[in-house]
FINUPA-458817 format. One record per atom (N, C-alpha, C, CB): residue in one letter; x, z, y. Coordinates in steps of 0.05 Angstrom, whole numbers, plus 5000, padded with zeros to 4 digits. Atoms other than C-alpha are relative to their C-alpha. Glycine has a CB too. Layout:
<pts>
AXZY;...
</pts>
This chain:
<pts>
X500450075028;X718339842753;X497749814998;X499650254982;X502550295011;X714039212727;X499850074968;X501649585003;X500050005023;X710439232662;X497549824998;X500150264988;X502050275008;X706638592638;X499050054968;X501849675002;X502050075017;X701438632582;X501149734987;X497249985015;X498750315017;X704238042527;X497550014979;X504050014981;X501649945015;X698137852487;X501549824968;X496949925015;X498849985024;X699937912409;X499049674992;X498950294981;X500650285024;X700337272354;X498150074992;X501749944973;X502649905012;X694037222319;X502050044966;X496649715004;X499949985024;X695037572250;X502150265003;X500849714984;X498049754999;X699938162280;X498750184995;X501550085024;X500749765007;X698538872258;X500350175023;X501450094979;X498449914980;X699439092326;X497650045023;X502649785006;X501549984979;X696039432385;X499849895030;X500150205000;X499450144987;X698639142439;X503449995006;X498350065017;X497750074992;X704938952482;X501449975020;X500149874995;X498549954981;X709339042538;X502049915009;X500450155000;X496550004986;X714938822584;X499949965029;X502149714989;X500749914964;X717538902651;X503150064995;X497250345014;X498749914994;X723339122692;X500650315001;X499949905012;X500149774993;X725639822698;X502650125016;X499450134978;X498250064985;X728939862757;X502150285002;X498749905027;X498649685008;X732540612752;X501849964974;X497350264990;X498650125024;X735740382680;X500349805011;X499049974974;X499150335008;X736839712707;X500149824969;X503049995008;X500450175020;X734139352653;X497749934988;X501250074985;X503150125000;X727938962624;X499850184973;X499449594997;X500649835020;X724739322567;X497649884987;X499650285009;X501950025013;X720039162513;X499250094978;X499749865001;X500949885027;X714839422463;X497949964990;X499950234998;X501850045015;X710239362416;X498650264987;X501049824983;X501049795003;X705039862401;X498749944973;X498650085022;X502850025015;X701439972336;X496750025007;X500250194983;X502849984996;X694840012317;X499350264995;X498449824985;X499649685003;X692640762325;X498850104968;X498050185028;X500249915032;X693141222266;X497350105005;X502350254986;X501749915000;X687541622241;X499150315025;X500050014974;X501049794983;X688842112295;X499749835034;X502450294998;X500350184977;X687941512351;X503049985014;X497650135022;X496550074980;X695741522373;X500849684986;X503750334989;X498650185008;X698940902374;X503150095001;X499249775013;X497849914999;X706040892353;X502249755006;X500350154977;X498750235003;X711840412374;X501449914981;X501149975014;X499450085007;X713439952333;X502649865009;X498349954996;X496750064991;X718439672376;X500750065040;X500649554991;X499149914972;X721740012441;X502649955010;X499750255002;X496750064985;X728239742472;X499749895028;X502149744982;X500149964973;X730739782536;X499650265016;X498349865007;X500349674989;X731040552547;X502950085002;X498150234978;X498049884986;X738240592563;X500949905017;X501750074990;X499350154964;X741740382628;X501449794993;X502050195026;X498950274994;X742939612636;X500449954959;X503850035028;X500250165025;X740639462556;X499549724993;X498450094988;X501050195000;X737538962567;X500249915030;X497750014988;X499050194978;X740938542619;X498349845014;X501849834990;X500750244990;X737037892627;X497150024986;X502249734993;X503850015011;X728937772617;X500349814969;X497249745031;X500350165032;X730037302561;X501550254977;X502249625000;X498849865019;X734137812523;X496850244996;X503650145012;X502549845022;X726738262516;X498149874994;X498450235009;X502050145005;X722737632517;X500549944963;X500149735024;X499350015036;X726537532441;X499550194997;X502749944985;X501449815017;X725038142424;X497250024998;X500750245008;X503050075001;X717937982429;X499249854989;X498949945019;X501850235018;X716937332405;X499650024968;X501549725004;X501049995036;X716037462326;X496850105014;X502450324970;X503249845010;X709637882349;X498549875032;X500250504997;X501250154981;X707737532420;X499949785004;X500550055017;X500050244983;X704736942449;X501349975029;X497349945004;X498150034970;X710236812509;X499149695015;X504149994990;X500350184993;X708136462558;X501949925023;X497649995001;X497950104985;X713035992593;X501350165024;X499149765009;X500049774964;X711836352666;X501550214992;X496650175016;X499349695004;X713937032644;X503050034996;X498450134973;X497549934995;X721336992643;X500449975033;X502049824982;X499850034963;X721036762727;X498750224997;X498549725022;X500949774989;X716137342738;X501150174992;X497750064999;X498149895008;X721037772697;X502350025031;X500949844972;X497850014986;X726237592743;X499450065028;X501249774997;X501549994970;X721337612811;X500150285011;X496849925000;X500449695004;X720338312787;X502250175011;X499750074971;X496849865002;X727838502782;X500949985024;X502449854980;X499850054968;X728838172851;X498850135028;X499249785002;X502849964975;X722838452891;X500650374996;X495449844986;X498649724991;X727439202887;X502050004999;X499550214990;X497550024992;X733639002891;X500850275031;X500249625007;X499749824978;X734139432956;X499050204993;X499049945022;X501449825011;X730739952924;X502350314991;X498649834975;X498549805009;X735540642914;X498350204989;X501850105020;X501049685016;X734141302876;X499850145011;X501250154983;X500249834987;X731041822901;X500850204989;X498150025007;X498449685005;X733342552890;X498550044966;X498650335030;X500849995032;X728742562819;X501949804986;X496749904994;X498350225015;X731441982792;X503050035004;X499349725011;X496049824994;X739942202813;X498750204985;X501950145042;X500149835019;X737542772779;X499750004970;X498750115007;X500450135036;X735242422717;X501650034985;X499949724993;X496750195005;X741642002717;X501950304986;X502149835044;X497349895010;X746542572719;X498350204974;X502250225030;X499549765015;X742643062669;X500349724969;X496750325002;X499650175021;X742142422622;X502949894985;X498749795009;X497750014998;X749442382637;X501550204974;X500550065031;X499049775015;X750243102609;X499349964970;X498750285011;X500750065024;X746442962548;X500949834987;X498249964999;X497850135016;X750742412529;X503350074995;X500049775010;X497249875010;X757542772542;X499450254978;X501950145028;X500549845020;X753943282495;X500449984968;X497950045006;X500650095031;X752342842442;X502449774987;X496649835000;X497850095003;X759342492447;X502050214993;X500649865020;X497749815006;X763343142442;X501950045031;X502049854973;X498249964984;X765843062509;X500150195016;X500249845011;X501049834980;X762143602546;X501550324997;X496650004995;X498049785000;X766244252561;X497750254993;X501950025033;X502349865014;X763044862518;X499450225015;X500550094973;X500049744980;X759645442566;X500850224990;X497450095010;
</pts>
């Protein structure tokens, strides 16, 4: 997994910013954090890219960024350098385990899952 720091527009309401590959979902992901509440949590403002293969291609979370980031040119190639540089990369026994209980939880929440 890659996650690059995107520094915000001047004038955003916003704590900071994020993107990267995530190689287990296959897919780039990005977010935007508030500015923390009065109990110091920040909260996202914007998180996509948390289900498998959402976000396909680096430019598809680099738009989801630009209203609130300064993008700079480079960062779709290192996006992609990222995605490349585990290509060979398989799942280990946590991660297959993820997968299939994430599996279950969606035949759950589809209706498809057989009732114990």
């Amino acid at each position: 997994m890659s996650r690059h720091k995107v520094p915000l527009r001047d004038g955003i309401a916003a704590a900071s910013a994020y993107v990267g590959w995530d190689r287990p979902l296959q897919t780039y992901f990005a977010q935007v954090l508030s500015l923390p509440d009065e109990d110091g949590e920040e909260i996202e403002l914007v998180w996509v890219g948390t289900a498998f293969g959402e976000l396909p291609r680096a430019v598809d979370a680099i738009r989801v960024l630009e209203p609130y980031c300064q993008i700079d040119a480079s960062l779709a190639a290192q996006l992609e350098i990222d995605r490349m540089a585990c290509l060979a990369t398989r799942d280990g026994p946590n991660q297959l385990e993820a997968k299939a209980f994430m599996a279950r939880l969606r035949q759950i929440k589809d209706g498809s899952a057989p009732e114990a």
